[in-house]
MIDOGU-327096 format. One record per atom (N, C-alpha, C): atom name; x, y, z. Coordinates in steps of 0.02 Angstrom, whole numbers, plus 50000, padded with zeros to 5 digits. Layout:
BEGIN
 torse  east north    up
    CA     X     Y     Z
...
//
This chain:
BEGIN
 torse  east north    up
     N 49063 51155 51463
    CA 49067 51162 51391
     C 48997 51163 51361
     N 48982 51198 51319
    CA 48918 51216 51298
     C 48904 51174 51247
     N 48858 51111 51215
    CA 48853 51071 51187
     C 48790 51082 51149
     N 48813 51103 51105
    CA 48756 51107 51036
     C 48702 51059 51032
     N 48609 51070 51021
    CA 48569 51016 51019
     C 48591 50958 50951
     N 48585 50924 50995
    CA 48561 50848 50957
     C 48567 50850 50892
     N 48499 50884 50889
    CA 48487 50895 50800
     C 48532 50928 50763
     N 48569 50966 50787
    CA 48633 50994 50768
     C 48688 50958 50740
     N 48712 50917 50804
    CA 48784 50882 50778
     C 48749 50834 50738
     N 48695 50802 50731
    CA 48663 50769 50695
     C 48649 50771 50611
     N 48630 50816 50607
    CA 48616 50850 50551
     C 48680 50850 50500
     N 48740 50876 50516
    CA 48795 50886 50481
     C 48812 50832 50444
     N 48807 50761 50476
    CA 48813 50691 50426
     C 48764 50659 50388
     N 48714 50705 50394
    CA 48651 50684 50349
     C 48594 50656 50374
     N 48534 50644 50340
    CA 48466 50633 50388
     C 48462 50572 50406
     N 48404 50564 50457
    CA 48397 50494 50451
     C 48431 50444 50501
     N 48481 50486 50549
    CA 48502 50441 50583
     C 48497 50403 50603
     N 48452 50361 50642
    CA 48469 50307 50679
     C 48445 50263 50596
     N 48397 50266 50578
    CA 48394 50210 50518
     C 48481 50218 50470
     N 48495 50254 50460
    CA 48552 50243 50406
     C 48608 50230 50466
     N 48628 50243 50520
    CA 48675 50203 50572
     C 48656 50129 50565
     N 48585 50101 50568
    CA 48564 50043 50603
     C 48595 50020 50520
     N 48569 50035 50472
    CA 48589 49991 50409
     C 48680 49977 50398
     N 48710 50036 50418
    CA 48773 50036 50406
     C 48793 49980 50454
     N 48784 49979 50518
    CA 48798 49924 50574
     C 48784 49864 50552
     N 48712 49846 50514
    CA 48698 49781 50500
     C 48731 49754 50442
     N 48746 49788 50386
    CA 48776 49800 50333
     C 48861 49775 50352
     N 48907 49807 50378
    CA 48971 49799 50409
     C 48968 49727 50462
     N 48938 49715 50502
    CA 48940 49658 50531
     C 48899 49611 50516
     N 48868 49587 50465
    CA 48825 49547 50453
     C 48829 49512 50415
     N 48853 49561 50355
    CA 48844 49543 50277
     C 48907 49559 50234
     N 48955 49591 50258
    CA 49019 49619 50250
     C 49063 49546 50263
     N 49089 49518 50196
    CA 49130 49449 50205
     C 49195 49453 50252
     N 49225 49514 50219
    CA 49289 49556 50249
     C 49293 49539 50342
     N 49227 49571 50358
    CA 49253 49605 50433
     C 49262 49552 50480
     N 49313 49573 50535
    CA 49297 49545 50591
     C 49324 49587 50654
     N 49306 49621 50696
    CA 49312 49667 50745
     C 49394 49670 50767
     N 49444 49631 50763
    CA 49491 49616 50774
     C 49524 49646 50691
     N 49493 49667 50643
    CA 49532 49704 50606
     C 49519 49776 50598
     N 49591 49808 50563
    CA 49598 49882 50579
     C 49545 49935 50538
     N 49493 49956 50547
    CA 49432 49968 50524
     C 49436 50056 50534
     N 49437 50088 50437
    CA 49443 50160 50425
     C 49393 50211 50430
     N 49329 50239 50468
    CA 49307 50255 50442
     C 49313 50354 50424
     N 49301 50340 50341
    CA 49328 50395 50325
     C 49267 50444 50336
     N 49283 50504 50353
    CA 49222 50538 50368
     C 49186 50524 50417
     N 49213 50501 50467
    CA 49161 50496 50525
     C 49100 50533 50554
     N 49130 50599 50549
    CA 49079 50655 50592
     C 49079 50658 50656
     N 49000 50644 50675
    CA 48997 50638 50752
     C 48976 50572 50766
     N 49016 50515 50716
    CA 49011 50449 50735
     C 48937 50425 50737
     N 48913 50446 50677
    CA 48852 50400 50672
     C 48865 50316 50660
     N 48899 50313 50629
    CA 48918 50225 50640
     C 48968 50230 50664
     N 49021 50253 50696
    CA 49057 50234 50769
     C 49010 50238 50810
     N 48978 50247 50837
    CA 48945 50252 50895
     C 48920 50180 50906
     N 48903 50127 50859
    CA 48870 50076 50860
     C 48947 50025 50859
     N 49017 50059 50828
    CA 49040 50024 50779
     C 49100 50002 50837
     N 49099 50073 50885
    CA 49177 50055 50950
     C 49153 50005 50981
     N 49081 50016 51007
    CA 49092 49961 51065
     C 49089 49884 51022
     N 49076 49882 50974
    CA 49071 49824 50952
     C 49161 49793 50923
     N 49194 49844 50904
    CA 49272 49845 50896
     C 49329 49819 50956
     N 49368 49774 50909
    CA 49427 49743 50954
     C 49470 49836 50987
     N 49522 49830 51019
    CA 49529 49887 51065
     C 49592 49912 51009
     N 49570 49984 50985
    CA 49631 50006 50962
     C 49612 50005 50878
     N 49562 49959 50852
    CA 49555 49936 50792
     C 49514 49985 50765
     N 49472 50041 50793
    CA 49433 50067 50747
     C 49471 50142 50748
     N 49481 50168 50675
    CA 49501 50227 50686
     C 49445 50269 50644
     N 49440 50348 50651
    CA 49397 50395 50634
     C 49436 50428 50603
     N 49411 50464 50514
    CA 49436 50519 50481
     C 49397 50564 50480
     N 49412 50637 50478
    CA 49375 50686 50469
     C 49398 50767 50474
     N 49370 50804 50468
    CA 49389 50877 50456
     C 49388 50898 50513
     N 49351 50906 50552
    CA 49329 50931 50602
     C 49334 50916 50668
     N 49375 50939 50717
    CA 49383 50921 50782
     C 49316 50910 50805
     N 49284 50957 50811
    CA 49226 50973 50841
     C 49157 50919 50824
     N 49150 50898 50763
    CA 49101 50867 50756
     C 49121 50800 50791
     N 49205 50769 50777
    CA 49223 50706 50825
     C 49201 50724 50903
     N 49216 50754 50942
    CA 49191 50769 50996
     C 49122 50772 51024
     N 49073 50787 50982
    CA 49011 50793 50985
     C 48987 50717 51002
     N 49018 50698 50935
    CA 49004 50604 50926
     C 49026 50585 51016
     N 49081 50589 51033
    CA 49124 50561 51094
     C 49076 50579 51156
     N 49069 50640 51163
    CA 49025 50673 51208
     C 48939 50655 51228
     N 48924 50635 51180
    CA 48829 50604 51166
     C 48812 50551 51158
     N 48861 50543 51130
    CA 48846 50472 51094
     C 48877 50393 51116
     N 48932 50405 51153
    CA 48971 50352 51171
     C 48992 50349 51246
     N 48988 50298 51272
    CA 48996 50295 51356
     C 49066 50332 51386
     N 49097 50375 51399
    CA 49147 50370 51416
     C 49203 50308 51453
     N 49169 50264 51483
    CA 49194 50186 51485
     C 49231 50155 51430
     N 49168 50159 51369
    CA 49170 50115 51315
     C 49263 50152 51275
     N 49245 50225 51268
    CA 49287 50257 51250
     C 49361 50256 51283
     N 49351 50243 51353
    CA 49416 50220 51375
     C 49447 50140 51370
     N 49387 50113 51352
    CA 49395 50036 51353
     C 49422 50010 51300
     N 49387 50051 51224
    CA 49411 50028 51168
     C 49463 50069 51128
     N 49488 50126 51142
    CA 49519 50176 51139
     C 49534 50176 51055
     N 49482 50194 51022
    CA 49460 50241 50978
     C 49525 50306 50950
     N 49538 50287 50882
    CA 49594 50333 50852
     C 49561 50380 50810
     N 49588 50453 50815
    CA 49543 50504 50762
     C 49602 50540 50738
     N 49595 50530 50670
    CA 49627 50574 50626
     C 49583 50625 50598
     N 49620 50707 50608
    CA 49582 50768 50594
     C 49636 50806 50514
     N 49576 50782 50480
    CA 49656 50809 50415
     C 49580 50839 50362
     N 49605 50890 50342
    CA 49557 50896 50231
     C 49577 50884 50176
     N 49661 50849 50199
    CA 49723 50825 50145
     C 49698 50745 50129
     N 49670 50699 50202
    CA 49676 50657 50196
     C 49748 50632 50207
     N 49767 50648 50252
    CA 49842 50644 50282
     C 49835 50594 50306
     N 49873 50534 50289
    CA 49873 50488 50352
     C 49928 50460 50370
     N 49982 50546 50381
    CA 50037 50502 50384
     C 50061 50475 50475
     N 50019 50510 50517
    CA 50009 50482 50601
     C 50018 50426 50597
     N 49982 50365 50550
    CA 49989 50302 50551
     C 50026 50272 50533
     N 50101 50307 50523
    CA 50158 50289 50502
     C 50178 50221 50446
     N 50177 50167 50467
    CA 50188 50105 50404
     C 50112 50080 50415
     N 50089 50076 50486
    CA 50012 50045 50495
     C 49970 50034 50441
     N 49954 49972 50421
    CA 49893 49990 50361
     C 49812 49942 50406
     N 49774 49966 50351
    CA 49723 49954 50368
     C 49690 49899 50351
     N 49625 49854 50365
    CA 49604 49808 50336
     C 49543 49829 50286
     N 49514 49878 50303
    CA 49458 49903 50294
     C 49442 49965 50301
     N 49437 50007 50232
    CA 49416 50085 50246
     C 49347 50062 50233
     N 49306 50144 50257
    CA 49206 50131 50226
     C 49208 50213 50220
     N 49189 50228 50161
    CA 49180 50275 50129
     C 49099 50312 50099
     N 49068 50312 50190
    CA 48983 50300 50150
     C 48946 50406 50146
     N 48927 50411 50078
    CA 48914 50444 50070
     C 48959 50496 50068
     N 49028 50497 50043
    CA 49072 50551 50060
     C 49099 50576 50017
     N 49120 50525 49939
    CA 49139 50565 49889
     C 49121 50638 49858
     N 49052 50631 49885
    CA 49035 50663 49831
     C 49025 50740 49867
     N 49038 50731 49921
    CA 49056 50810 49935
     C 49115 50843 49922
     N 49140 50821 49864
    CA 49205 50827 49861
     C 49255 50877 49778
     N 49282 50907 49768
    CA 49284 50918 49696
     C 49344 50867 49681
     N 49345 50856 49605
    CA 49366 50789 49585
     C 49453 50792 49603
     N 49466 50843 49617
    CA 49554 50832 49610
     C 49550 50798 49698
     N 49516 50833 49735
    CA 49526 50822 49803
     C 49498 50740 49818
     N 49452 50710 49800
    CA 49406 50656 49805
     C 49471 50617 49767
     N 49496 50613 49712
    CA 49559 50586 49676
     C 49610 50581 49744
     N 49648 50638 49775
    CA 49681 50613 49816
     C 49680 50563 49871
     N 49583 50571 49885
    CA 49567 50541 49945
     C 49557 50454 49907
     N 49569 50447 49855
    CA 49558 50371 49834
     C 49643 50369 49836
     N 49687 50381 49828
    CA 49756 50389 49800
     C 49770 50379 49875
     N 49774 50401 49911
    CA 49766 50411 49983
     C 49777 50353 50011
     N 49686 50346 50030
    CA 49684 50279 50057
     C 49683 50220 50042
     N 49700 50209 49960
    CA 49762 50153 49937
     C 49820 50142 49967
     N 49834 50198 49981
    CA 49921 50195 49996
     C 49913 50152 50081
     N 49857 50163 50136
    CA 49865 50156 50198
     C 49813 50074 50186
     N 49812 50059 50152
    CA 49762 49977 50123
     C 49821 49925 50126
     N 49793 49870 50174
    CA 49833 49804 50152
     C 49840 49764 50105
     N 49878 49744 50084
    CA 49877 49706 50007
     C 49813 49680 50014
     N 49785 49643 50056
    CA 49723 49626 50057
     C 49656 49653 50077
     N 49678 49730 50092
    CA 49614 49749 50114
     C 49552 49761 50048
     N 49506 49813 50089
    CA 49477 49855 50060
     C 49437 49894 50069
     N 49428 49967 50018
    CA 49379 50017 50019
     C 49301 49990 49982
     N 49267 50027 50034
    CA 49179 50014 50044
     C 49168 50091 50017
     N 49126 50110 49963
    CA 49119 50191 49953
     C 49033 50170 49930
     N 49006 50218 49949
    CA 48937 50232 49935
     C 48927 50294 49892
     N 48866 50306 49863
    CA 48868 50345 49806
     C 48790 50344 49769
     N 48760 50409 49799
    CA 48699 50415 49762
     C 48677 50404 49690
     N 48621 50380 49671
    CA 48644 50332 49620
     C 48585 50381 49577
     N 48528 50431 49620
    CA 48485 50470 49597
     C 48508 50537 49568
     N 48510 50575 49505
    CA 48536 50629 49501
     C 48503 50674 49530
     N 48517 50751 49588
    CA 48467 50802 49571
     C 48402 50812 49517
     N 48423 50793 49462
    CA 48385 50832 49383
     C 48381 50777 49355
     N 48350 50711 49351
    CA 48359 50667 49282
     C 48357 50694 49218
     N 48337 50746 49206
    CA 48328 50783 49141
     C 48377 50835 49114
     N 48420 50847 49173
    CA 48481 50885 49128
     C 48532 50871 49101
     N 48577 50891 49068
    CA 48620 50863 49011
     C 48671 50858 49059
     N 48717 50797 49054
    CA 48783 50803 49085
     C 48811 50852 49062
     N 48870 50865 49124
    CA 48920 50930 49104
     C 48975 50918 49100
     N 49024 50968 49084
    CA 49086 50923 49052
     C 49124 50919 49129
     N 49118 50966 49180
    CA 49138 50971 49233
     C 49101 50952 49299
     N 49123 50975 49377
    CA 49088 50944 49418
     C 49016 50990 49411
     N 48974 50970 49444
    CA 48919 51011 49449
     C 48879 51004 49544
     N 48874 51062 49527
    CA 48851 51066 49621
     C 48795 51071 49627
     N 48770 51031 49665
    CA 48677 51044 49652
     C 48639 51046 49725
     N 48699 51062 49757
    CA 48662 51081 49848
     C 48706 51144 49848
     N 48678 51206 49873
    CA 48709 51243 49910
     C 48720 51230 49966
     N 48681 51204 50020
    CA 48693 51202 50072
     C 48749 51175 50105
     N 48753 51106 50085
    CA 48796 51067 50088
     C 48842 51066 50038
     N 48904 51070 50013
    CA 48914 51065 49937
     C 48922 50998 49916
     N 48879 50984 49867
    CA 48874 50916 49832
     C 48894 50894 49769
     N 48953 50872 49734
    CA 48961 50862 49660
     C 48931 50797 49648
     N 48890 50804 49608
    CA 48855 50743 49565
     C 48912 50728 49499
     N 48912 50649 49520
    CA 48954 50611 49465
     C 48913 50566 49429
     N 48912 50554 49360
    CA 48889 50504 49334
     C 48915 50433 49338
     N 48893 50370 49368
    CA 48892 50316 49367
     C 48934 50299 49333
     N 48936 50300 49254
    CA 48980 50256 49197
     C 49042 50310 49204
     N 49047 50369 49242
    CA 49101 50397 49252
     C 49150 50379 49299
     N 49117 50347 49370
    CA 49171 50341 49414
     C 49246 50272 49410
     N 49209 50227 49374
    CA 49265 50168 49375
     C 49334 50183 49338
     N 49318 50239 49298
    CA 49380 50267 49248
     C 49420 50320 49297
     N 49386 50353 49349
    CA 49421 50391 49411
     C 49455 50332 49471
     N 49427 50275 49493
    CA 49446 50223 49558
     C 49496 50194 49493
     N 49500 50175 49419
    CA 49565 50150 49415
     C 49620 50194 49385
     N 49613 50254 49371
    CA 49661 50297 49366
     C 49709 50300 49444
     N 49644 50307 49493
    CA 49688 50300 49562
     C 49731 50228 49574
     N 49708 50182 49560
    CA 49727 50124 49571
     C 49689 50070 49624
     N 49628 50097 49593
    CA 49591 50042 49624
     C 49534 50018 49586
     N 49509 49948 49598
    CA 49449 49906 49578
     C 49396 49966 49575
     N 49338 49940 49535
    CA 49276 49977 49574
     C 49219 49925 49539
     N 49202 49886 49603
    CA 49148 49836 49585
     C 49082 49868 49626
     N 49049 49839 49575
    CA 48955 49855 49605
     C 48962 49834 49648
     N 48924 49818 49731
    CA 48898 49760 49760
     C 48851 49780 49797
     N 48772 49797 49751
    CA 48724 49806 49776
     C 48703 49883 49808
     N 48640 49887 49822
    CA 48620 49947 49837
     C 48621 49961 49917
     N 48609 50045 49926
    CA 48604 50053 50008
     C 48554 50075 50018
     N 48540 50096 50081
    CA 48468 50141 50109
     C 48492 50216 50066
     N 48418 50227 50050
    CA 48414 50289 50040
     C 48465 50309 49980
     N 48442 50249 49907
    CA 48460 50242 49844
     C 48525 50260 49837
     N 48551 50232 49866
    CA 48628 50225 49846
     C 48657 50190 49810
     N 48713 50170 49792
    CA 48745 50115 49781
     C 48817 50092 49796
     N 48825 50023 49811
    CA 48898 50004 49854
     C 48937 50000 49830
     N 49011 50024 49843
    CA 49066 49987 49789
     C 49116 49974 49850
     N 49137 49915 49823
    CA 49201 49876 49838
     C 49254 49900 49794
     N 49316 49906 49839
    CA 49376 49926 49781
     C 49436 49895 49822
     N 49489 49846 49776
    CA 49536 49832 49798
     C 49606 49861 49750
     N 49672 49832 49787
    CA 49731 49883 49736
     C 49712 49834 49676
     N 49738 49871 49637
    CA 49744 49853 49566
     C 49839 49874 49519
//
């Protein structure tokens, strides 16, 4: 099988890897009140497992599952990045959906989705389902972790009444800050600050509401 460089499957989840893996890892097991490896842990948007890769072997067996679009970029992650041992040892769940389908997991809910850097590639009806979504697969007690650039493209241009895209490459909708908590409780969820990330972000915690 012909396996695309490095920088390749790399690239698609954004720069910076091993520093923004190493923060997400220290971040989730360190400082995260929530976690403990023995609970059922979402991550939405995986890719090619820039924080799975750190996140299976450290995971109880069965407990970490992967969301994402793309067969191919999960594989990449599986293929480079992770022992095949580890992968048979901790046996790692991947859901491949752009609905945000999660209905594979039948009644299963989760303890913990992490949502880092992902909204915002998103246009608002679709990003709406994906909060609507993964409410529905949340334990009364869990919760969603979402990250969210906190820098606009333009500090100087006028908000718009709609989304606005300001990467071609990637497609990126920029949301305003005092905008999103009126979108997480329309869905039905919290949306608390809790502090900043690498590479000017900012964290939110969200539980049902």
């Amino acid at each position: 099988m012909f396996v695309e460089p490095m920088s390749h499957y790399r690239r698609w989840v954004g720069g910076s890897w091993p520093e923004v893996q190493k923060w997400q890892f220290d971040f989730i097991t360190q400082q995260m009140l929530a976690y403990h490896p023995e609970k059922t842990f979402l991550d939405i948007g995986c890719g090619s497992l820039r924080l799975g890769a750190k996140l299976i072997p450290h995971h109880g067996v069965g407990k970490y599952i992967g969301l994402d679009t793309s067969h191919e970029l999960i594989n990449y992650g599986l293929d480079n990045e992770i022992r095949p041992g580890t992968v048979e040892e901790k046996k790692p769940r991947f859901i491949v959906t752009s609905e945000f389908d999660y209905s594979e997991l039948g009644d299963e809910k989760v303890d913990i989705a992490w949502a880092f850097q992902l909204w915002f590639h998103l246009p608002l009806e679709l990003f709406k389902q994906g909060l609507r979504n993964t409410r529905e697969v949340l334990k009364d007690d869990g919760a969603l972790f979402s990250s969210f650039t906190s820098v606009p493209p333009d500090p100087e241009m006028e908000k718009p009444t709609d989304d606005y895209v300001y990467d071609y490459y990637q497609r990126v909708f920029w949301r305003w800050p005092e905008d999103l908590p009126a979108i997480f409780n329309e869905c039905g969820l919290s949306y608390e600050y809790r502090g900043s990330t690498i590479r000017a972000g900012n964290l939110i915690r969200s539980v049902k509401i």
